[in-house]
N, C-alpha and C positions, 0 to 999 in steps of 0.2 A: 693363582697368586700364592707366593709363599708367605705362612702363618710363621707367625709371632716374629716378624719385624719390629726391628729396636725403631722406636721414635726420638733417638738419640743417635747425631751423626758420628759414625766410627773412629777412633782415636790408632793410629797407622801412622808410622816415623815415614816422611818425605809425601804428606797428602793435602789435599790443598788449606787452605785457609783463608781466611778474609771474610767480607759481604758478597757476596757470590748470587747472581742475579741471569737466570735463563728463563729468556724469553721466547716463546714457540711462536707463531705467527701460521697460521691458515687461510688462506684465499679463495674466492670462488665465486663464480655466478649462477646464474641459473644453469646452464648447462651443466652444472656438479649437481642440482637441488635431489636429484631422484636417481634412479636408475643404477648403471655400474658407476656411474663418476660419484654419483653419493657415498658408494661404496668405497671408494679407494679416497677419497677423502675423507673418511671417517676411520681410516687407518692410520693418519697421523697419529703420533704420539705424543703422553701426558708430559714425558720425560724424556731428556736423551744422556747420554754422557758427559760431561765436562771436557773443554780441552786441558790433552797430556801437561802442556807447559804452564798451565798453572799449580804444579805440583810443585811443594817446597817452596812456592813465593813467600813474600813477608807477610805476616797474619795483618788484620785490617786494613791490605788494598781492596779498594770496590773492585767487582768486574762483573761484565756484563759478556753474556755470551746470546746471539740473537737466531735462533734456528727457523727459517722461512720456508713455507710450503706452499704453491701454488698451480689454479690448475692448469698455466701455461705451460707448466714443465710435470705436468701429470704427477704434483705433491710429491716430487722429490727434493729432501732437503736441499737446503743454501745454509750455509754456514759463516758466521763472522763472530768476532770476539775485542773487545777493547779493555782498556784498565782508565778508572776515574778516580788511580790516586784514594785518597783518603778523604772526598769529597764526602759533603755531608748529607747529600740528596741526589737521587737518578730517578731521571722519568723518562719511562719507557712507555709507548702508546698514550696509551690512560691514566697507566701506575704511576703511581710517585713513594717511593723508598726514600724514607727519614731517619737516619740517626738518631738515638736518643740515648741518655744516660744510661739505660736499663738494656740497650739491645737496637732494633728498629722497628717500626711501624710501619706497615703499607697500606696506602688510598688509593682510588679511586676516586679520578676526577670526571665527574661524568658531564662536565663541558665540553670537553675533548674528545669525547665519542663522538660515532657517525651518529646516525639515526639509529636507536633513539636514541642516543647523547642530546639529541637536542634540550635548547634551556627547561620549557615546561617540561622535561621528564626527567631534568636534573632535580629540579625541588621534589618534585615526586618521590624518588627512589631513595634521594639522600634524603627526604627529613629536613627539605629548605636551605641544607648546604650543600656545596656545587661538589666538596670533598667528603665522599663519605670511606671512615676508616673500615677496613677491612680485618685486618688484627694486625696483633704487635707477637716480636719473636726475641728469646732470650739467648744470649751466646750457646752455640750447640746446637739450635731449634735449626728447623727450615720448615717454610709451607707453601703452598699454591694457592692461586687467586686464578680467576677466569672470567673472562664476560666474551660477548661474540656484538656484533655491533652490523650495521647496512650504512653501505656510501654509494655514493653517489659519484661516477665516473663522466667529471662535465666534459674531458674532451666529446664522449659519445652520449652523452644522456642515457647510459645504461646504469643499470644498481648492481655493486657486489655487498660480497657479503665477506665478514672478518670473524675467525676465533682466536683468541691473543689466551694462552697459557704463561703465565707467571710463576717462576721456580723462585724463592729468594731464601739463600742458606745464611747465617750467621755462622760458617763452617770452622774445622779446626782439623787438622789432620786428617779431611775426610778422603773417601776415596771418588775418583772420579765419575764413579755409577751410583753416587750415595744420593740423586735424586729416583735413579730405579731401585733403589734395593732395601730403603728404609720408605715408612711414611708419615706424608706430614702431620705435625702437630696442629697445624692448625691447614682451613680451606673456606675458603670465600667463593661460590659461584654465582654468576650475576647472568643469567639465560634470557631471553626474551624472545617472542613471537613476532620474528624481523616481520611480519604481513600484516600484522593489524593495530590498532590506534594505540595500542595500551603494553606495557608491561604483563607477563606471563604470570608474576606473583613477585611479592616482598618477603627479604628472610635477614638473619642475623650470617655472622660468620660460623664457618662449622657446616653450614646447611646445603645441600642442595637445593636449586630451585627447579621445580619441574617446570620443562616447557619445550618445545617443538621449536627445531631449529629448520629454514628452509632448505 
């Protein structure tokens, strides 16, 4: 990894701009949990590029950019991208990105997770609220958020398993690898032990949490 990255996104005439929102997406079952498929699924990435066409947009459009990995297609990316306008909130999976006066905030709705998402492990993790903040970012800033979660596939009664990476830049003339090549100011990771009754451990933003993923 390259030392002494700005934690301030690069200022570059025609670079993107706006609330800028990449969300990575990881899939798998048990046939990924071990082995070579554990392997190549753990080769997804924290970050990707931005699309080119959002260079030179108007500064405060939202956009969301959604990068999917799965292990039907041996975790090679899918790619999609939208714009949500000057809207004041986007919720992606579990996230929810809020506008505020100062910049934005991102939560964590942990009703809307799989397993554990469920209700008793929403008041758990949050502190009795179903939204717990994760941190807030100031024009300039960008940070990541992560949590991994277990569903439940009723057509077959089988269980997968999900890792959802959150990129969210308050960007300005950045460049389009300014999720690979600075880093964040801020990082929330929310980990859990998909196999057994409980949470891996409790932490603040900033923190990693240790824990075994299947």
């Amino acid at each position: 990894m390259a030392q002494h990255r700005s934690r301030r996104t690069p200022h570059a005439g025609g670079g993107i701009s706006g609330l800028c929102l990449q969300l990575l997406t990881t899939e798998w079952t048990k046939e990924s949990r071990g082995g070579s498929g554990a392997r190549l699924r753990n080769t997804t990435p924290l970050a990707m590029v931005l699309p080119e066409p959002w260079k030179g947009a108007e500064d405060g459009t939202l956009r969301v950019h959604h990068v999917y990995f799965s292990e039907r297609r041996r975790f090679l990316p899918r790619e999609g991208a939208k714009s949500g306008g000057r809207a004041l909130f986007e919720e992606v999976e579990a996230f929810r990105v809020e506008r505020t006066d100062e910049g934005v905030r991102v939560l964590l709705d942990h009703g809307r997770m799989g397993v554990p998402g469920a209700h008793e492990w929403s008041w758990e993790m949050a502190g009795g609220r179903q939204h717990e903040e994760l941190f807030r970012l100031e024009p300039g800033q960008w940070g990541r958020a992560v949590y991994n979660e277990r569903l439940s596939y009723w057509e077959t009664s089988h269980w997968g398993y999900c890792k959802h990476v959150l990129n969210v830049g308050l960007l300005h003339d950045a460049s389009p690898d300014v999720f690979l090549t600075t880093e964040p100011v801020q990082e929330a990771v929310r980990k859990y032990l998909l196999r057994q009754s409980g949470p891996a451990a409790t932490g603040s933003s900033s923190t990693r949490l240790s824990s075994a993923v299947p």
